[in-house]
N, CA, C and O atoms as CSV, one atom per row, in Angstrom:
chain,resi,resn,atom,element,x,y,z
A,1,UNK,N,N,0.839,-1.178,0.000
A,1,UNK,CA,C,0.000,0.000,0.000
A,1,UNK,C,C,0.885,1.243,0.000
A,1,UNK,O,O,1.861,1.231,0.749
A,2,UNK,N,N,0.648,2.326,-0.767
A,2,UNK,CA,C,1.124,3.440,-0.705
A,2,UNK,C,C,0.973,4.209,0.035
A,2,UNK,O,O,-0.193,4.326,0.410
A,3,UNK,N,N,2.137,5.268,0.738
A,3,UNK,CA,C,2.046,6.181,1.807
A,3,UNK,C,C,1.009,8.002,1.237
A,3,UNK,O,O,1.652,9.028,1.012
A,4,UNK,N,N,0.087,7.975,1.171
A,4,UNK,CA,C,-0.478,9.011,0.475
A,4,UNK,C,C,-0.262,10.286,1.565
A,4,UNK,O,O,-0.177,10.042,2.768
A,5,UNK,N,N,-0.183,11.638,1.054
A,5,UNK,CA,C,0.061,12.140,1.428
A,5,UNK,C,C,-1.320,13.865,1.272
A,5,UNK,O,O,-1.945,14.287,0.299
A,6,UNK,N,N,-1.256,14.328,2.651
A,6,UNK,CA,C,-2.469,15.450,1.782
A,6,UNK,C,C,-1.824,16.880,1.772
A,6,UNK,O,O,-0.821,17.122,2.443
A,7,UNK,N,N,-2.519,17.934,0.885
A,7,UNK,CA,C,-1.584,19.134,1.096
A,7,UNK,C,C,-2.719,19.798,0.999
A,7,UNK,O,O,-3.720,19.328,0.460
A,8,UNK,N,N,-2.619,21.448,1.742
A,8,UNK,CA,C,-3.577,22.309,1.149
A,8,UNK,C,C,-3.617,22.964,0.381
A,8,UNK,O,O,-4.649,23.589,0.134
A,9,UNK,N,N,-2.663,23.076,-0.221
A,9,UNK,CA,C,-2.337,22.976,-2.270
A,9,UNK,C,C,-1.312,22.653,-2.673
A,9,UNK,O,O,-0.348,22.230,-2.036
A,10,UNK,N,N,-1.439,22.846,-3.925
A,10,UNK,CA,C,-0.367,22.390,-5.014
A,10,UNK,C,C,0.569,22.562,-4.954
A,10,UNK,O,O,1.270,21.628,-5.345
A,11,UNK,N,N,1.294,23.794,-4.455
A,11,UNK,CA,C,2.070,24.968,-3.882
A,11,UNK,C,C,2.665,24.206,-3.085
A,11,UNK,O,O,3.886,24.209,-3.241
A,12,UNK,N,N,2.268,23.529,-2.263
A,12,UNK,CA,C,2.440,22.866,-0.701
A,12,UNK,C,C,3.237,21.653,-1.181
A,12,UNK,O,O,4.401,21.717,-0.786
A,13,UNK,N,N,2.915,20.355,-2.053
A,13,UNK,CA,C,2.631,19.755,-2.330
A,13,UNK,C,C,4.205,19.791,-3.145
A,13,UNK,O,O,4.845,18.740,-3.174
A,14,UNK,N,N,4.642,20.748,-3.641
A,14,UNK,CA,C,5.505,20.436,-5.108
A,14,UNK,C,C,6.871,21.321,-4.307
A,14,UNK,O,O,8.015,20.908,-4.498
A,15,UNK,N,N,6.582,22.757,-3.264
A,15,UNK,CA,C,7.573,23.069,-2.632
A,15,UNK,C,C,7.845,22.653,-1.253
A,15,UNK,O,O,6.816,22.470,-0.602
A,16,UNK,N,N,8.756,22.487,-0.735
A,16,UNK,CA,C,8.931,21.994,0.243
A,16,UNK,C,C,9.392,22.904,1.677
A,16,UNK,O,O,9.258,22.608,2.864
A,17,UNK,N,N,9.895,23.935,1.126
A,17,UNK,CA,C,9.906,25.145,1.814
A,17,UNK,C,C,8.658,26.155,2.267
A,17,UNK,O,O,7.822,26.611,1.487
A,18,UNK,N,N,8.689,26.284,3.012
A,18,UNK,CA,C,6.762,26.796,2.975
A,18,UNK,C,C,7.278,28.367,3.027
A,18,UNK,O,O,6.383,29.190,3.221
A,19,UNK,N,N,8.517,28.832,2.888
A,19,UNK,CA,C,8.410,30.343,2.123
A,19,UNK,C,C,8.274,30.321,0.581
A,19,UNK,O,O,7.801,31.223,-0.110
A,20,UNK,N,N,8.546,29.671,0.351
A,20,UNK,CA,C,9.035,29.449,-1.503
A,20,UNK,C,C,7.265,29.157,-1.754
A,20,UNK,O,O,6.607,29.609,-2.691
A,21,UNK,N,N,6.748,28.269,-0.619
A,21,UNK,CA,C,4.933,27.512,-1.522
A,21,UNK,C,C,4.424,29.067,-1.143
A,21,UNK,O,O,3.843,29.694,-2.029
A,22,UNK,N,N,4.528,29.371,-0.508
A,22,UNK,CA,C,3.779,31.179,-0.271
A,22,UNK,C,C,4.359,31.953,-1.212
A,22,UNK,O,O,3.549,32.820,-1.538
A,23,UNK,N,N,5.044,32.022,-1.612
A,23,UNK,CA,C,5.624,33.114,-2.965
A,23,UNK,C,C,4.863,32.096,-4.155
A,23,UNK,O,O,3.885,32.605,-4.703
A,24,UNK,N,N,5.177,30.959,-4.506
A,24,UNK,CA,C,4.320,30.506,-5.217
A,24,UNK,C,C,2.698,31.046,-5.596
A,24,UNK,O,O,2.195,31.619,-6.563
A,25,UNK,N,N,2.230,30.568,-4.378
A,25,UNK,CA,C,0.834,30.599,-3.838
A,25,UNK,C,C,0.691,32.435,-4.560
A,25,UNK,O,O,-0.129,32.825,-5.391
A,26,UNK,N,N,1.607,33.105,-3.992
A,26,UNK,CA,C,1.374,34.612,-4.515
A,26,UNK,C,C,1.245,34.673,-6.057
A,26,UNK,O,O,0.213,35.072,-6.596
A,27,UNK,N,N,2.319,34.267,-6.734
A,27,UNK,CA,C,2.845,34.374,-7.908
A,27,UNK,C,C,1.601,34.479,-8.628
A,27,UNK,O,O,1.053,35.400,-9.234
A,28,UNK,N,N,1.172,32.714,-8.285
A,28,UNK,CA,C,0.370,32.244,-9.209
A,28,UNK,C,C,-1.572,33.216,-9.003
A,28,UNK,O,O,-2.577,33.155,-9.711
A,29,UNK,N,N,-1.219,34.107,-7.497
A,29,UNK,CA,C,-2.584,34.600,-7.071
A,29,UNK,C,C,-2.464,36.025,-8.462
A,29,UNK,O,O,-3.327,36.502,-9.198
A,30,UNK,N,N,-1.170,36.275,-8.326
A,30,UNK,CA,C,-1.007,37.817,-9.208
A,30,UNK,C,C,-1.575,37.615,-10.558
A,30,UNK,O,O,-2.591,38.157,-10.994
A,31,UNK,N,N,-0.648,36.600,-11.302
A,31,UNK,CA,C,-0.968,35.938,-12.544
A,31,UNK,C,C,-2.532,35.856,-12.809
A,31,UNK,O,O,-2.861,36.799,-13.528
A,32,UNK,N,N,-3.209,35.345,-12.595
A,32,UNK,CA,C,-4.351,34.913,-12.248
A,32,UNK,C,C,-5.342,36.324,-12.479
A,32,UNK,O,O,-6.256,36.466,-13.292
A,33,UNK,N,N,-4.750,37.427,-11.332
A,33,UNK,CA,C,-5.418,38.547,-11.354
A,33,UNK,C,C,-5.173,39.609,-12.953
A,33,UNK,O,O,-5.866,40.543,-13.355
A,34,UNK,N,N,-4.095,39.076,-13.478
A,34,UNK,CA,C,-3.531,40.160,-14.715
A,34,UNK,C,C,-4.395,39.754,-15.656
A,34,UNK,O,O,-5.005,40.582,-16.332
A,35,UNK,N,N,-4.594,38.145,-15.853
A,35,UNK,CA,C,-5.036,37.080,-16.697
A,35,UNK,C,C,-6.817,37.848,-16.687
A,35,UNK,O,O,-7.307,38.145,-17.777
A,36,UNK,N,N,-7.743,38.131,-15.195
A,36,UNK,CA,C,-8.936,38.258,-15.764
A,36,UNK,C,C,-9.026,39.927,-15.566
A,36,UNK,O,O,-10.179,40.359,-15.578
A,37,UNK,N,N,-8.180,40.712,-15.424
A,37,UNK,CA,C,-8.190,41.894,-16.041
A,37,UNK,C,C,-8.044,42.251,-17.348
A,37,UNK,O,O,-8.836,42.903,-18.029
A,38,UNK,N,N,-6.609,41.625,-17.778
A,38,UNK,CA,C,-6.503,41.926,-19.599
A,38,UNK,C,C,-8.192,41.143,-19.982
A,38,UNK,O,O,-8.896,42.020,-20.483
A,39,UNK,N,N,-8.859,39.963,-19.887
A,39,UNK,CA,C,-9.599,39.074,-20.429
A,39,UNK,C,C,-11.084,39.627,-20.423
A,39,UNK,O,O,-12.111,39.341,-21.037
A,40,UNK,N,N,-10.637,40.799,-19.188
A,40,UNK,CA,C,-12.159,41.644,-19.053
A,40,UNK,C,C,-12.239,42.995,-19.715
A,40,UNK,O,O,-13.288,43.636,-19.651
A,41,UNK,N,N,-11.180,43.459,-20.347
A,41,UNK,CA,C,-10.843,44.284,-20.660
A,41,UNK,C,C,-11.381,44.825,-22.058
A,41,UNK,O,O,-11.786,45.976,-22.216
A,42,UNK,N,N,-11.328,43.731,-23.177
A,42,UNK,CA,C,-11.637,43.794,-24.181
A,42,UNK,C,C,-11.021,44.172,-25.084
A,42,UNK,O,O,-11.613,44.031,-26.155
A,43,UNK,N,N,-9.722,44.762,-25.163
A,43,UNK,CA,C,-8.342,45.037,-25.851
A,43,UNK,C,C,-7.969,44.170,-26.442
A,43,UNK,O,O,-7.631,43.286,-25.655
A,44,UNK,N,N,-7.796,43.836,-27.622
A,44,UNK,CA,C,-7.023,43.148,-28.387
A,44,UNK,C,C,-5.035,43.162,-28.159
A,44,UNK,O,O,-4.360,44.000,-27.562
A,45,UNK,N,N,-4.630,42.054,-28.806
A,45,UNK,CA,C,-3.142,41.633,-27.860
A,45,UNK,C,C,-2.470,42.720,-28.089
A,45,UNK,O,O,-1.560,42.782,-27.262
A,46,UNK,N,N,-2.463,43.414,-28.641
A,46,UNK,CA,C,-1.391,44.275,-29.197
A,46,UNK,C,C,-1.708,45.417,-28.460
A,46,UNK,O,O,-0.611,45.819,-28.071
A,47,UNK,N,N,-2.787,46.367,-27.933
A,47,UNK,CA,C,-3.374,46.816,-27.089
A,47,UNK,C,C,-2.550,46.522,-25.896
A,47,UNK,O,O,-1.685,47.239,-25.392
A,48,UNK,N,N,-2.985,45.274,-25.500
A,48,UNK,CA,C,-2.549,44.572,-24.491
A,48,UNK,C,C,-1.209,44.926,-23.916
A,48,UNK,O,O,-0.909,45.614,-22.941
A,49,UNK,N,N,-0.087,43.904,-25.271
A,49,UNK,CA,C,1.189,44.405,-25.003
A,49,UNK,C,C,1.385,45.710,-24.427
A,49,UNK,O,O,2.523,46.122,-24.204
């Protein structure tokens, strides 16, 4: 049987440093936020750029 393991995310899960899964955890919160601003925006890419 395998030793399973649980995390409270992905972040958690893949870094092992829990400063590095919190900068993660950020990174990916920022990203995320740019992603449904440009997407709400209505600007075409070049705009964008």
């Amino acid at each position: 049987m395998s030793n399973l393991q649980s995390f409270d995310s992905v972040w958690d899960a893949l870094e092992d440093d829990p400063i590095m899964a919190e900068n993660m955890k950020l990174r990916s919160t920022l990203l995320i936020a740019i992603i449904k601003n440009i997407e709400s925006s209505k600007r075409n890419q070049t705009e964008t750029a």
